[in-house]
C-alpha positions in Angstrom: 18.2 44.4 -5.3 17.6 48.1 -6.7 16.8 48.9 -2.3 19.6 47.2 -1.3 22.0 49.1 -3.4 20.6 52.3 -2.8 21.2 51.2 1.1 24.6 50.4 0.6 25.8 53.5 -1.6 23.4 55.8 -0.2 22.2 57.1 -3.4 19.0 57.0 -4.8 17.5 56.0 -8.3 15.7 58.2 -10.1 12.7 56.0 -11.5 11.1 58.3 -13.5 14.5 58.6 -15.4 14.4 54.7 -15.8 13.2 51.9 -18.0 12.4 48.8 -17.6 13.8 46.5 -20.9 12.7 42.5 -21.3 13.5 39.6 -22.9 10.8 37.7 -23.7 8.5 39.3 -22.0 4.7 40.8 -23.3 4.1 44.5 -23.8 1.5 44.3 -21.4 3.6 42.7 -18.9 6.0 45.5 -19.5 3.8 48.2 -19.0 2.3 46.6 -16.0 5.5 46.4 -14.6 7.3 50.0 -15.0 3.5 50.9 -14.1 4.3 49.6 -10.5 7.5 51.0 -10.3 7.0 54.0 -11.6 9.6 53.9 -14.6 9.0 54.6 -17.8 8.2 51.5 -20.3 9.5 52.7 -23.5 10.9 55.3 -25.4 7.8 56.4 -27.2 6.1 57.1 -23.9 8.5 59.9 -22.9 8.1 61.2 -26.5 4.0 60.9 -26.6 4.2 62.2 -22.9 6.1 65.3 -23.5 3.9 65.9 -26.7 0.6 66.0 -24.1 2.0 68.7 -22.4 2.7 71.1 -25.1 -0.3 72.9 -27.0 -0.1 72.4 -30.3 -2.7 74.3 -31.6 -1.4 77.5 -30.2 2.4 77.0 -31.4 3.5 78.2 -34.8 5.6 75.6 -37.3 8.4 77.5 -36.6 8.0 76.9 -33.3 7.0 73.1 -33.7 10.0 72.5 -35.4 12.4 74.4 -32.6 10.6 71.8 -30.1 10.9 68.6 -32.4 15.0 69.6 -32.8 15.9 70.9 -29.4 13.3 67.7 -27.5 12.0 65.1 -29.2 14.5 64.6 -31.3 17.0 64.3 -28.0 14.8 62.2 -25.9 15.9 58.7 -27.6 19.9 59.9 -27.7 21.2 57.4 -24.7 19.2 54.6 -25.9 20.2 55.0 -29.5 23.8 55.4 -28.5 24.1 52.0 -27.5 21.3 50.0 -29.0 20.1 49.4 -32.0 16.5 51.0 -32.7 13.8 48.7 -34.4 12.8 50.1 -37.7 9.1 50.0 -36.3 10.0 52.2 -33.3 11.9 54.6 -35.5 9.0 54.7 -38.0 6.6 55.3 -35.0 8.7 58.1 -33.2 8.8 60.0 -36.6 5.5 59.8 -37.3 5.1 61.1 -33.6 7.5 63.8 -34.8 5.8 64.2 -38.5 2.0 64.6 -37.0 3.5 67.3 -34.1 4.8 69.5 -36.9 1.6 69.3 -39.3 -1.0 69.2 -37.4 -2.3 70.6 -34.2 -4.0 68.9 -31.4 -7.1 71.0 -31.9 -6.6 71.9 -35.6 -7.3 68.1 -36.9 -5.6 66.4 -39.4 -3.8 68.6 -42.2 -1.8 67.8 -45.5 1.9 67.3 -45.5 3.3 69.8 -47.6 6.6 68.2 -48.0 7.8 64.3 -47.8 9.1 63.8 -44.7 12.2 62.5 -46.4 12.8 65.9 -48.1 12.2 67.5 -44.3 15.1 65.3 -42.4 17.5 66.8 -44.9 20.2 69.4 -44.0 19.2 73.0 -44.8 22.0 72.9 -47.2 20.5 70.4 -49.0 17.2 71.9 -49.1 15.4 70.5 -45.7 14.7 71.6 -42.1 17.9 69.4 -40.3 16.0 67.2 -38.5 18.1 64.5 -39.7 16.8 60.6 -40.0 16.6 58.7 -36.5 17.8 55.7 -38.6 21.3 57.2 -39.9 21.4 59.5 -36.5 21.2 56.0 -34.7 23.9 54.5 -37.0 26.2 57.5 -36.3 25.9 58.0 -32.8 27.1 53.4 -32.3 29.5 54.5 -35.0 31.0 56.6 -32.4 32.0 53.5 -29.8 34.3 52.0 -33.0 36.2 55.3 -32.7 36.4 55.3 -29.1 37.6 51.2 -28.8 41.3 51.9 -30.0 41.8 55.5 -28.2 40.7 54.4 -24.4 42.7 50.9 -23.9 42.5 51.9 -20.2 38.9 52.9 -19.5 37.3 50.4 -17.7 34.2 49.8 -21.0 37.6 48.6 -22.9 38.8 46.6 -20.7 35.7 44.6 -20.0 34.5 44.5 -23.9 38.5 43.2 -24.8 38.1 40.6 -21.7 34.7 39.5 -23.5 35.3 39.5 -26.8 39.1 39.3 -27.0 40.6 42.0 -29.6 41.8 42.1 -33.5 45.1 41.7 -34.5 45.0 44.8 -35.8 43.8 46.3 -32.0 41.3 48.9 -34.0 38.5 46.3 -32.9 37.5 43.1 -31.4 37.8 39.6 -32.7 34.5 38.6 -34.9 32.1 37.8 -32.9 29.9 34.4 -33.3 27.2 32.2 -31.2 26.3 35.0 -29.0 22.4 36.6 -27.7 20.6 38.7 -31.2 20.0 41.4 -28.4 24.0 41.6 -28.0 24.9 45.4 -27.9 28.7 45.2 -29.2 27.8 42.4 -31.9 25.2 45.0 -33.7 27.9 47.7 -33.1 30.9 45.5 -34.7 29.1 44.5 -37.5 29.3 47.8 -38.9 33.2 48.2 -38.5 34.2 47.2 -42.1 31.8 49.8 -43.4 32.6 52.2 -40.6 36.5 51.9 -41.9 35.6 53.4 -45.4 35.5 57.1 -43.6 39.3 56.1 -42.1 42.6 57.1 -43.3 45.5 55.4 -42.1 49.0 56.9 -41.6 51.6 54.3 -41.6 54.2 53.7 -38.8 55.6 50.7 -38.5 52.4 49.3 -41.0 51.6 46.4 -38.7 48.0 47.2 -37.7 46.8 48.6 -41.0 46.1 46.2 -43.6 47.4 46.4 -46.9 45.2 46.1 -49.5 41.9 46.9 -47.6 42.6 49.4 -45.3 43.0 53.0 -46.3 46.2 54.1 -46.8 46.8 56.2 -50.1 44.9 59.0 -50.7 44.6 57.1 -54.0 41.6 54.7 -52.3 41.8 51.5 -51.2 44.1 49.6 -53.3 41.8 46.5 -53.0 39.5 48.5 -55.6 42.0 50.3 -57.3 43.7 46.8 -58.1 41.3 43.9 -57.7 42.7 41.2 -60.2 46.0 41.5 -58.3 44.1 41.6 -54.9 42.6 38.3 -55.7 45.5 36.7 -57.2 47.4 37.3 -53.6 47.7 35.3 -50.9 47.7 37.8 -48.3 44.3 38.4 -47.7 43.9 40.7 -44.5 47.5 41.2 -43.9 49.3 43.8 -42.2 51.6 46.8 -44.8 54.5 45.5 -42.9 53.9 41.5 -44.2 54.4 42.9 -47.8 57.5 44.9 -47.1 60.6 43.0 -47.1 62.5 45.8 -45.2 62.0 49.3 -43.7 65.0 50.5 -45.4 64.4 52.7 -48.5 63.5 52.1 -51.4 61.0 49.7 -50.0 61.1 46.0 -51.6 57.6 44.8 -51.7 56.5 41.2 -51.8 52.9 40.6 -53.2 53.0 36.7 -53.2 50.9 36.0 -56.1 49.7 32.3 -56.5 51.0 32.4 -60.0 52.7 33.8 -63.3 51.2 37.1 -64.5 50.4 38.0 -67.9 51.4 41.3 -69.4 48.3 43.1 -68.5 48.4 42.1 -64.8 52.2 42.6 -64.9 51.5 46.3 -66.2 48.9 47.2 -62.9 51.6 45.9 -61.3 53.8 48.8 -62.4 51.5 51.3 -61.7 50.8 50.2 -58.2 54.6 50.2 -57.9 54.2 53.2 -58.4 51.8 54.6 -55.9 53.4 52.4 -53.2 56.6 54.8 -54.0 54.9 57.1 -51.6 54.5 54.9 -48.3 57.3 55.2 -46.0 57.7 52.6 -42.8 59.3 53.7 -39.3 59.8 50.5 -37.3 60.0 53.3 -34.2 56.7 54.8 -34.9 52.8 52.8 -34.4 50.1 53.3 -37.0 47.7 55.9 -36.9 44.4 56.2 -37.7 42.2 59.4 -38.6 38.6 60.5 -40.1 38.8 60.7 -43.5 35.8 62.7 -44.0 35.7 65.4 -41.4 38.8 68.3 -41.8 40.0 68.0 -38.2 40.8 64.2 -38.7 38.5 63.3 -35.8 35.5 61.6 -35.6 31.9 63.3 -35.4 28.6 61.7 -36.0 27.4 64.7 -38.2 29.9 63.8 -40.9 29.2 60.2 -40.5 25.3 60.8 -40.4 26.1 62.9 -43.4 27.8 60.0 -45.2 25.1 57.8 -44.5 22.5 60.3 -46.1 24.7 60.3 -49.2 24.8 56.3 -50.0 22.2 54.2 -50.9 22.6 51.9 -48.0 20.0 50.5 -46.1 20.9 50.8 -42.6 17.7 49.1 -41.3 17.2 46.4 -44.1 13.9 44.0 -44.0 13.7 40.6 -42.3 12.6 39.3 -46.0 13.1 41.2 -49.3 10.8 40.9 -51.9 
């Protein structure tokens, strides 16, 4: 198949640039198989590979750690763009990455003289910014939930809305169920309710931003600002626009409770009366959506990798916890 499309198109494949990637299939099979057609069989042998031809021994830390940042540490970015990496192959390539900067080839083995956790840190913060393959893995899938609302007429969003059909909201897909564990855009969408707590929204016409779990006062999210009167309405993942009786000012809001408040839930209600003073609706105008945590108000996978560093979050958590 791969001969007859290079005689059709007249281009040619590049098979030490390829992998081979199967389902079901044994590691020896694999190997055997990119063996014979002379691709590469994993990610970790491009990174061992490129290790044997450097000389450890006669490189200083400084530069060991110039090659792990500027290399190694690039050498898994396509694959960890789309897919997400196995917490074993992660844990192996930084070990790859951990033994390259302590020890030499001919020095044997050496001490670590700092945790490697302490080295993946930002400089700011006291490390050597080689950053976490786990959270750098995280960021860079974060970026495709970005992308999925911006690009309505590339062709990737077109054939992932045909697939998967899309949100009422349009920021994402629909949820999706009953589908292959090795599923690229299930592992990506998974993350979208997480990925939303770095997103600000700036209301339009507030029909694709939700109203009390999306961001939309600087305030927070008024689902944990308020979260007796959250629960007590029936409008659970409804749009700003289903609460507001009209666009004309001042707004008349409608939080359809399922019944009587007492005085204490009547007095939050006040107060969030209060905040909502400050949305404005323009039926003329669509919702927008920016990154909360990065000044620009665009996404970037060092803020988000930066985020991820700074919560307790386990972004690869165990089969089984014990």
């Amino acid at each position: 198949m791969l001969k007859l499309f290079c005689d059709v198109s007249g281009m040619k494949i590049n098979k030490a640039k390829s992998c081979i990637l199967g389902i079901n299939f044994s590691i020896e099979a694999l190997n055997n198989m990119a063996g014979s057609w002379g691709c590469e069989s994993s990610v970790m042998d491009k990174v061992e590979k490129r290790l044997q031809k450097w000389k450890r021994a006669c490189l200083s830390k400084g530069g060991r750690l110039t090659l792990i940042q500027a290399v190694l540490s690039s050498i898994p970015s396509y694959y960890m763009s789309v897919f997400k990496m196995l917490i074993g192959v992660a844990a192996k390539i930084e070990q790859l990455m951990r033994n390259f900067l302590w020890e030499g080839q001919e020095e044997g083995k050496k001490i670590r003289l700092v945790r490697w956790e302490r080295v993946t840190k930002t400089k700011e913060e006291g490390g050597l910014g080689i950053g976490s393959l786990r959270e750098r893995n995280e960021a860079l899938r974060a970026k495709w939930l970005w992308r999925f609302p911006l690009e309505t007429n590339s062709l990737w969003h077109r054939i992932i809305k045909s697939k998967y059909g899309i949100d009422s909201k349009g920021w994402d897909t629909k949820q999706i169920v009953n589908v292959s564990c090795r599923n690229p855009w299930r592992e990506i969408s998974k993350e979208y309710n997480y990925f939303l707590q770095c997103c600000r929204f700036s209301a339009g016409n507030g029909e694709k931003i939700r109203f009390w779990e999306d961001l939309l006062l600087k305030e927070g999210i008024l689902k944990n600002l308020f979260p007796r009167l959250s629960s007590l309405s029936r409008r659970k993942n409804h749009s700003t626009s289903h609460f507001a009786n009209t666009h004309k000012m001042p707004l008349n809001w409608d939080f359809d409770f399922r019944r009587n408040l007492s005085e204490a839930e009547i007095a939050e209600v006040v107060i969030l009366l209060d905040i909502l003073g400050k949305v404005r609706l323009n039926s003329s105008r669509s919702d927008q959506r920016s990154w909360e945590i990065e000044e620009q108000g665009s996404f970037s996978c060092k803020s988000f990798r930066s985020f991820l560093l700074s919560t307790t979050r386990d972004v690869f958590p165990p089969f089984i916890s014990i």
